[in-house]
C-alpha positions in Angstrom: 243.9 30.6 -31.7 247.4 30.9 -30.5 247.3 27.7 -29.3 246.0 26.3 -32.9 249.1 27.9 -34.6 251.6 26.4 -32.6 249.9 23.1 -32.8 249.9 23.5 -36.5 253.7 24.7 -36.5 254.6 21.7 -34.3 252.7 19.4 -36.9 254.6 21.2 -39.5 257.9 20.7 -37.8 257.0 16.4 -37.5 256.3 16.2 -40.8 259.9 17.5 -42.0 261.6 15.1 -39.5 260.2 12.7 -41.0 260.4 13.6 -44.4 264.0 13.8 -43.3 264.7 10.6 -41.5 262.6 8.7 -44.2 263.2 10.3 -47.9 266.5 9.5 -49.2 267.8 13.6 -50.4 266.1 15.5 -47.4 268.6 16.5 -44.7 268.7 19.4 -42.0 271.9 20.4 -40.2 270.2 21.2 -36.7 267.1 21.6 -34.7 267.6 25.3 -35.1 267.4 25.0 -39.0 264.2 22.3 -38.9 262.3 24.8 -36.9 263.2 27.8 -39.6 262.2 25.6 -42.1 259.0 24.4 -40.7 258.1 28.7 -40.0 259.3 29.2 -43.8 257.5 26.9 -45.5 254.8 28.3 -43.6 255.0 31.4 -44.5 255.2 30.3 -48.4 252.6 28.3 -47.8 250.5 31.3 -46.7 251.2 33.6 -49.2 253.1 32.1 -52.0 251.0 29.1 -52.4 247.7 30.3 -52.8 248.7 32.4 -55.8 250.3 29.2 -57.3 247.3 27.3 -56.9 245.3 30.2 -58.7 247.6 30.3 -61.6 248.1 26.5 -62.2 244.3 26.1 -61.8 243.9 25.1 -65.9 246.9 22.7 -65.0 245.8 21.4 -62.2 242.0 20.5 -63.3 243.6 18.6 -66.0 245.5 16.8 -63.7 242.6 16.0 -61.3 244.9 17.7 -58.7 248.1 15.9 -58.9 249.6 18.6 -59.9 248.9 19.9 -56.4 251.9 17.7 -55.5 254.4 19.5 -57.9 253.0 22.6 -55.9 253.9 21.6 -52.5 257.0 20.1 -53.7 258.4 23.4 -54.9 257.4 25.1 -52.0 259.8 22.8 -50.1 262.3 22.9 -52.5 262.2 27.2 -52.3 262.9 27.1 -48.5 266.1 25.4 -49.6 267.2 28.8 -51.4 266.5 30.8 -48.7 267.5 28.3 -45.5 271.2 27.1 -45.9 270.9 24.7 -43.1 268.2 22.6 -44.7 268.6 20.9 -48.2 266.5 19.2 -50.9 268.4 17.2 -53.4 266.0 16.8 -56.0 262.6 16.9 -58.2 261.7 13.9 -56.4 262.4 14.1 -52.9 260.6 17.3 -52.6 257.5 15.7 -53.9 257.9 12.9 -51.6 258.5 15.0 -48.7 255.9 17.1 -49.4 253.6 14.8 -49.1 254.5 13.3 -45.7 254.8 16.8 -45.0 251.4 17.5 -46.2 249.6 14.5 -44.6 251.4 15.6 -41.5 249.9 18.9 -41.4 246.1 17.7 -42.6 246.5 15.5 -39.4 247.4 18.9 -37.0 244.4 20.9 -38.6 241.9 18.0 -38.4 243.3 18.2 -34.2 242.9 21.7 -34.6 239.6 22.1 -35.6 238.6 19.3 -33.8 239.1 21.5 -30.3 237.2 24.6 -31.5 
């Protein structure tokens, strides 16, 4: 299980590197600050999100679950208020990044669940 959540994490981590080195308005000032932002986004993943999803669910049928996007893009974009040494500039690069970030992590839980 342990084992699971780091491999998640490390997925996590991958997928804003690359956000970073490939959207044009994601940026991180260290290693230190890409690994905080990988455990914060996380952590609103886990709680915030899932009430999100709940309360956008009329919005979100509507859409046929694109708006699923704008979702995971302010997620990113809120670990910018809270993490100074990571920055989003923009509606648009968070949805971007979000979704490298989000294919990223599919790939780590596919792994994941593919040892149990």
């Amino acid at each position: 299980m342990l084992r699971g959540l780091i491999l998640r994490f490390l997925f996590g981590v991958a997928g804003l590197w690359i956000a970073a080195h490939l959207v044009h308005g994601i940026s991180y000032g260290s290693l230190a600050s890409l690994l905080a932002a990988a455990l914060l986004l996380g952590v609103i993943n886990a709680v915030l999100r899932p009430i999100l999803v709940i309360l956008t669910l009329p919005l979100t049928l509507i859409t046929f679950g694109l708006f699923l996007l704008v979702i995971n893009a302010l997620t990113l974009k809120l670990v910018t208020l809270f993490l100074h040494g990571f920055h989003v500039r923009g509606f648009w690069p968070a949805v971007f990044g979000a979704l490298i970030v989000s294919v990223c992590s599919w790939i780590g839980q596919v792994l994941v669940e593919k040892r149990r």
